[in-house]
Z-matrix of the N, CA and C atoms (Angstrom, degrees):
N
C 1 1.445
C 2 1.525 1 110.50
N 3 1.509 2 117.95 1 -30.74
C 4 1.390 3 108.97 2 -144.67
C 5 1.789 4 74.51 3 -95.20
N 6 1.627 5 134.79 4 -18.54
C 7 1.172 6 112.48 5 171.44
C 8 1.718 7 121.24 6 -64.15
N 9 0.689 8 127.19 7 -52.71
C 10 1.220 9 135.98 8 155.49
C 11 1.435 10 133.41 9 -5.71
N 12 1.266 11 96.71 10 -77.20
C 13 1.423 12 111.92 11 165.45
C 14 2.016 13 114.36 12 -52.99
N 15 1.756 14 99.92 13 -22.19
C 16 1.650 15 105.04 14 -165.63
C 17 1.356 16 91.94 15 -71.61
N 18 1.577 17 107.69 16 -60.42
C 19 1.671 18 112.99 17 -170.54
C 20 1.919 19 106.91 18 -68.27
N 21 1.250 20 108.86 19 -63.35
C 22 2.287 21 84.18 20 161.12
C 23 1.388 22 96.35 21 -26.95
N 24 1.374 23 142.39 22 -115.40
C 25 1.502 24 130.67 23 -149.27
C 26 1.188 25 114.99 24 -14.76
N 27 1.629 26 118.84 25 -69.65
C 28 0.986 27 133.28 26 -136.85
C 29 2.047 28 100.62 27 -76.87
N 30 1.349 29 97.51 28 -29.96
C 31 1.581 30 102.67 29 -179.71
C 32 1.726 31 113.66 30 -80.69
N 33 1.521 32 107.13 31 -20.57
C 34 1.710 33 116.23 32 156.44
C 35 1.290 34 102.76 33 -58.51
N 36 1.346 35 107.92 34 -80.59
C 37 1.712 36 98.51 35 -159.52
C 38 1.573 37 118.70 36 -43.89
N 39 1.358 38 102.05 37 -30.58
C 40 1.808 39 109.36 38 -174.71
C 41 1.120 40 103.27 39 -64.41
N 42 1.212 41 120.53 40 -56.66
C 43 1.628 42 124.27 41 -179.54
C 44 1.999 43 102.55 42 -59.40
N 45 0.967 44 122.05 43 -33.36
C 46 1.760 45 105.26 44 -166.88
C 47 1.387 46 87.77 45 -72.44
N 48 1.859 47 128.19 46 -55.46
C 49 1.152 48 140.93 47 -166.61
C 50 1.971 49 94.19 48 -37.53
N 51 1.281 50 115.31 49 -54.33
C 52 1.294 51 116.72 50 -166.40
C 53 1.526 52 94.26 51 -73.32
N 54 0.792 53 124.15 52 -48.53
C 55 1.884 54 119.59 53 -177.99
C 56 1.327 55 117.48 54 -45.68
N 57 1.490 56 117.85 55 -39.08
C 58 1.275 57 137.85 56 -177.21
C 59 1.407 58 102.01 57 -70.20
N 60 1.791 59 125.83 58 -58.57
C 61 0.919 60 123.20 59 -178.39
C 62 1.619 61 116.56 60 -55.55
N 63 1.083 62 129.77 61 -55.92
C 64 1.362 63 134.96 62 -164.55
C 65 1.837 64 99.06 63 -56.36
N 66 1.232 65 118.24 64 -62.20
C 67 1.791 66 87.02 65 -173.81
C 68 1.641 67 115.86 66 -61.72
N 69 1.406 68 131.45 67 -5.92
C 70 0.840 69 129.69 68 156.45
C 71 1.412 70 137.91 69 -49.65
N 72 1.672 71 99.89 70 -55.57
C 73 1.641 72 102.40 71 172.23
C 74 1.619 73 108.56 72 -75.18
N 75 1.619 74 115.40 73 -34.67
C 76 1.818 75 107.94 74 163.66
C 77 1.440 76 127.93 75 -52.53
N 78 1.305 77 111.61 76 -12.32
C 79 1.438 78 122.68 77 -175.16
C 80 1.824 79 106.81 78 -93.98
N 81 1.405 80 109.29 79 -46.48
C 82 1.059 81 109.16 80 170.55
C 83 1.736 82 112.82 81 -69.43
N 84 0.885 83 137.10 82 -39.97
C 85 1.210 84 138.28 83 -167.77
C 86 1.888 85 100.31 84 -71.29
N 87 0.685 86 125.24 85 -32.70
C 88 0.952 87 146.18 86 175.13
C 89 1.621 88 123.59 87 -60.46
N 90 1.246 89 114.02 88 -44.07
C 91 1.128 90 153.86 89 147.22
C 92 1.100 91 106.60 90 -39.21
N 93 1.227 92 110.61 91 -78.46
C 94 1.834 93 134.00 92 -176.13
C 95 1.710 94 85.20 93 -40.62
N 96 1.090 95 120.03 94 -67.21
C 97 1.733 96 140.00 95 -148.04
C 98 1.884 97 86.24 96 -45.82
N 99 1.579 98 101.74 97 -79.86
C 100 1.377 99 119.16 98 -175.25
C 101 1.547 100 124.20 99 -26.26
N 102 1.790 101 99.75 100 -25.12
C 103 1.346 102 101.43 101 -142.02
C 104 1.409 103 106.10 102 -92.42
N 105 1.414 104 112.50 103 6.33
C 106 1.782 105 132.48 104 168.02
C 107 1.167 106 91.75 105 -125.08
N 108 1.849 107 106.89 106 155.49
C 109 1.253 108 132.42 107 151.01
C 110 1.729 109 119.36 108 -56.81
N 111 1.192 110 121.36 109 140.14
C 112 1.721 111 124.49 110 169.10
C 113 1.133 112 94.73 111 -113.07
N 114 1.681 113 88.70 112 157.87
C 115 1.120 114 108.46 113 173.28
C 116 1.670 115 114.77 114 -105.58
N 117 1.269 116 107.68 115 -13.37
C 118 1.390 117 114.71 116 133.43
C 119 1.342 118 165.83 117 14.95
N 120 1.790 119 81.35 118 -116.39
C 121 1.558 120 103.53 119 166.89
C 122 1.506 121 114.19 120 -124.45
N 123 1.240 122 122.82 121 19.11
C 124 1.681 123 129.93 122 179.57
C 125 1.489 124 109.71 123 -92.23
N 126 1.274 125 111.15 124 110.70
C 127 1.721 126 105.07 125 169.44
C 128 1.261 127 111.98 126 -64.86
N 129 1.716 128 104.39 127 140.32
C 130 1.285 129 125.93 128 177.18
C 131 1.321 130 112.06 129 -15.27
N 132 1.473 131 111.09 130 -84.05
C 133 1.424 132 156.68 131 137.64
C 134 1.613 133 114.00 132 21.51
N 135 1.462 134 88.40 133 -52.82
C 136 1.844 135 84.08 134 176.09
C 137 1.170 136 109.40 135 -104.04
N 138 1.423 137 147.90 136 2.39
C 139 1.437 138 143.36 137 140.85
C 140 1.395 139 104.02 138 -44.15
N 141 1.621 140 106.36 139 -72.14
C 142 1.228 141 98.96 140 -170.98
C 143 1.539 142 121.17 141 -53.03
N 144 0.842 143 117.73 142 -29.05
C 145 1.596 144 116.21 143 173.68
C 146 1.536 145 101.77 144 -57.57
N 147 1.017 146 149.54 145 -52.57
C 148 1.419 147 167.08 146 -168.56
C 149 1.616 148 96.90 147 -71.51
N 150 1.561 149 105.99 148 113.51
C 151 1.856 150 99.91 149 -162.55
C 152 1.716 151 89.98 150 -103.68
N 153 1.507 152 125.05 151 21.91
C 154 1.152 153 138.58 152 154.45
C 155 1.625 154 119.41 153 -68.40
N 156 1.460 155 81.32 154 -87.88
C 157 1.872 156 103.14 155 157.96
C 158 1.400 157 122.69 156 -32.05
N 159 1.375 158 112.24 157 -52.96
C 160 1.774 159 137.82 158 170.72
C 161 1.628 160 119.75 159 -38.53
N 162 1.254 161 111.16 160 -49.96
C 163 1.358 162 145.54 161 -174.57
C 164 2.036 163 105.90 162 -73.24
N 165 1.266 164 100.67 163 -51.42
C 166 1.907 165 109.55 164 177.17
C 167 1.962 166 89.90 165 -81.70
N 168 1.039 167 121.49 166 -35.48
C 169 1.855 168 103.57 167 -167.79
C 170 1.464 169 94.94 168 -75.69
N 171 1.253 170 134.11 169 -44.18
C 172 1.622 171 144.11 170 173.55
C 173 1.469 172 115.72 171 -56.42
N 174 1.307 173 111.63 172 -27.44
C 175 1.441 174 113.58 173 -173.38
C 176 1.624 175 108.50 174 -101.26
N 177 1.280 176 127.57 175 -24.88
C 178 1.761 177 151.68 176 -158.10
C 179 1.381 178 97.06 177 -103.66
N 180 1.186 179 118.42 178 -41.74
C 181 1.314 180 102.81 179 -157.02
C 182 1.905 181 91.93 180 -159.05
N 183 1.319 182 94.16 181 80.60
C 184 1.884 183 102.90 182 174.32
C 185 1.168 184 123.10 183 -67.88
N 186 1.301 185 111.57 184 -29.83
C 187 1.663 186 127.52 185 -160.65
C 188 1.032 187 94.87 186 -78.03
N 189 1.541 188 121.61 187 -60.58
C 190 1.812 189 119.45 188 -167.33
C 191 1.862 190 105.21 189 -67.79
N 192 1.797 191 114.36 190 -45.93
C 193 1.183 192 120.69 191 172.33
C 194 1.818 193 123.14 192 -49.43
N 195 1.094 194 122.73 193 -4.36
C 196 1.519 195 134.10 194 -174.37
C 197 1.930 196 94.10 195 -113.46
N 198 1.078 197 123.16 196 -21.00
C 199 1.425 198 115.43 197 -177.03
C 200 2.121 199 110.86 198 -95.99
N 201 1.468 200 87.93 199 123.55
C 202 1.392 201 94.62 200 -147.02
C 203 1.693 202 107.91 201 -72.62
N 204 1.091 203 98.52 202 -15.50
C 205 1.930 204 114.15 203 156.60
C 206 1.622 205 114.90 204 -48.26
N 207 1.302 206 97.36 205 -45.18
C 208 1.572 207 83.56 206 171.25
C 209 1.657 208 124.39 207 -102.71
N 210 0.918 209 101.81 208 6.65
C 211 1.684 210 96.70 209 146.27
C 212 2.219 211 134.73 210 -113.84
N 213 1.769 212 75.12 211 20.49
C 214 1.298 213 85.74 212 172.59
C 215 1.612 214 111.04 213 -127.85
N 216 1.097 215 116.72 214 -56.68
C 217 1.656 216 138.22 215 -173.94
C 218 2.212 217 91.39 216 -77.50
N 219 1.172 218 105.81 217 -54.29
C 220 1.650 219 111.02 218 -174.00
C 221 0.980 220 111.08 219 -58.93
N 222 1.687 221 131.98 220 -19.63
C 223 1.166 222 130.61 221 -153.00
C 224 2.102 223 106.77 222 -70.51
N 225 1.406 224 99.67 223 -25.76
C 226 1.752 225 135.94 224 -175.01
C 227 1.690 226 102.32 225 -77.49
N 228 1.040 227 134.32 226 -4.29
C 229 1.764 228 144.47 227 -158.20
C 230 1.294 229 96.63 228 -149.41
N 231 1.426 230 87.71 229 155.05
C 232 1.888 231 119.24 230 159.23
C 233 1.364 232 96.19 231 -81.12
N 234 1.885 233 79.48 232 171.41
C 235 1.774 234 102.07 233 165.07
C 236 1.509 235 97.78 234 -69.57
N 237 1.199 236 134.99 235 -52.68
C 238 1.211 237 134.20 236 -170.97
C 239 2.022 238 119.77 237 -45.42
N 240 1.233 239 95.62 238 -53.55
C 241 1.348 240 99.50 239 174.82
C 242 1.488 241 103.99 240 -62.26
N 243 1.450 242 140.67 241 -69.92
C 244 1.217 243 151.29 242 -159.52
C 245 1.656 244 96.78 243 -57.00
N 246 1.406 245 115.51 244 -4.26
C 247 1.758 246 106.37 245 172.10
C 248 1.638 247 95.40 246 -80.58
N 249 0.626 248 154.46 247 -90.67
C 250 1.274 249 144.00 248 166.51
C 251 1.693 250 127.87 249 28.62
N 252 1.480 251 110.23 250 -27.73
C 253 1.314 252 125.03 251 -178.17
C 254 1.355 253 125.24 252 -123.79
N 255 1.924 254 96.55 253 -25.55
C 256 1.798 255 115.30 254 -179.13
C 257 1.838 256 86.79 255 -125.59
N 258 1.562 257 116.03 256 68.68
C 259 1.088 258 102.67 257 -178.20
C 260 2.098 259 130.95 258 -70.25
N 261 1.872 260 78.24 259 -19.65
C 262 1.588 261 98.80 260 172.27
C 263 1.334 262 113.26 261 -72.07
N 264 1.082 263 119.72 262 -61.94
C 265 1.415 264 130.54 263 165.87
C 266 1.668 265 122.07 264 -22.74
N 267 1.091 266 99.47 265 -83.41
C 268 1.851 267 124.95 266 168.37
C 269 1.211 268 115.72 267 -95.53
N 270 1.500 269 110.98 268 57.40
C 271 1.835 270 121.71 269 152.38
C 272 1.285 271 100.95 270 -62.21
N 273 1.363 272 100.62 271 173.09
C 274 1.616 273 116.57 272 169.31
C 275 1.266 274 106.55 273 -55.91
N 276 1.927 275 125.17 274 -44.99
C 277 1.760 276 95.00 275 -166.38
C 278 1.773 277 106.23 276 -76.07
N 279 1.100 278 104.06 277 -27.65
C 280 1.658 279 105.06 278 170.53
C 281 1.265 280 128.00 279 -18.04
N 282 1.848 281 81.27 280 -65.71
C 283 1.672 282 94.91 281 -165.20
C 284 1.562 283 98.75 282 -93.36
N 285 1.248 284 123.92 283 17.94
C 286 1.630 285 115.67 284 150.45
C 287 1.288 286 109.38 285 -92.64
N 288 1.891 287 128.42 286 -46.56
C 289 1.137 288 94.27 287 156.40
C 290 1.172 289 150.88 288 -41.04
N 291 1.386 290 123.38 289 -50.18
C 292 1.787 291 131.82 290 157.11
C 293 1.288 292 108.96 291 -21.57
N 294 1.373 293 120.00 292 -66.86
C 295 1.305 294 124.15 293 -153.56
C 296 1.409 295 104.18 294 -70.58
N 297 1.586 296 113.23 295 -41.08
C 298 1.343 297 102.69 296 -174.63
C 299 1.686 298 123.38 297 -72.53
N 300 1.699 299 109.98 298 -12.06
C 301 1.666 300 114.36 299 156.99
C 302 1.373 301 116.01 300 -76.51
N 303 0.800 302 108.28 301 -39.92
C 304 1.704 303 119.25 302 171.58
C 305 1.669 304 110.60 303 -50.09
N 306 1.097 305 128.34 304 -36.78
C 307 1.561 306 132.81 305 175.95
C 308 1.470 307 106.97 306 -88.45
N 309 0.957 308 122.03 307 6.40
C 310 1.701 309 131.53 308 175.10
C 311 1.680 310 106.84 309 -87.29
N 312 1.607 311 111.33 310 -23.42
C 313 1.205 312 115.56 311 -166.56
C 314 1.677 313 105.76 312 -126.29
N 315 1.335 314 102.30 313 146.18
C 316 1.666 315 100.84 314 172.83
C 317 1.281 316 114.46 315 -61.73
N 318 1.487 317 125.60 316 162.63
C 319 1.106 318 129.09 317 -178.13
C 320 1.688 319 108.02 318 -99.88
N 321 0.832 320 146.19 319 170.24
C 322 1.508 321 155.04 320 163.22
C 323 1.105 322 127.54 321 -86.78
N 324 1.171 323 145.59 322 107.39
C 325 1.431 324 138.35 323 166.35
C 326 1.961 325 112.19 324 -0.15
């Protein structure tokens, strides 16, 4: 009996130990996620605020960056959504280029 009861304990604590761990590595990963701009899920809006970020959307993509819709109306959207309208511009290899300058730089709160 008294084994029993050792391994029950012992398979609780393992399991909380693992419970504990998992929002940990989701938290970090997560982290990781945040810690670049997307092209994604990043509003316009806060790149441009970011005179880092500002500098690769101005330099990558001039045509859409000179149209004053997207630093006013875009500021509310991704790059992703705004392909939709600059579809030449922000194709898919585009916006992998983007993304992949965009991960060169920290992201901003």
């Amino acid at each position: 009996m008294h084994k029993i009861f050792r391994s029950l304990i012992l398979a609780t604590l393992s399991a909380g130990t693992l419970l504990m761990t998992v929002p940990a590595v989701a938290a970090d990963a997560a982290t990781a996620a945040a810690a670049h701009y997307s092209v994604e899920t990043t509003l316009v809006g806060k790149m441009l605020d970011d005179p880092a970020a500002d500098a690769i959307l101005k330099k990558m993509i001039p045509t859409v960056y000179a149209n004053d819709m997207f630093k006013t109306m875009g500021r509310e959207s991704t790059l992703k959504a705004i392909q939709q309208f600059e579809p030449e511009a922000l194709n898919d290899a585009n916006l992998a280029k983007l993304q992949a300058e965009l991960n060169k730089i920290p992201g901003k709160g």
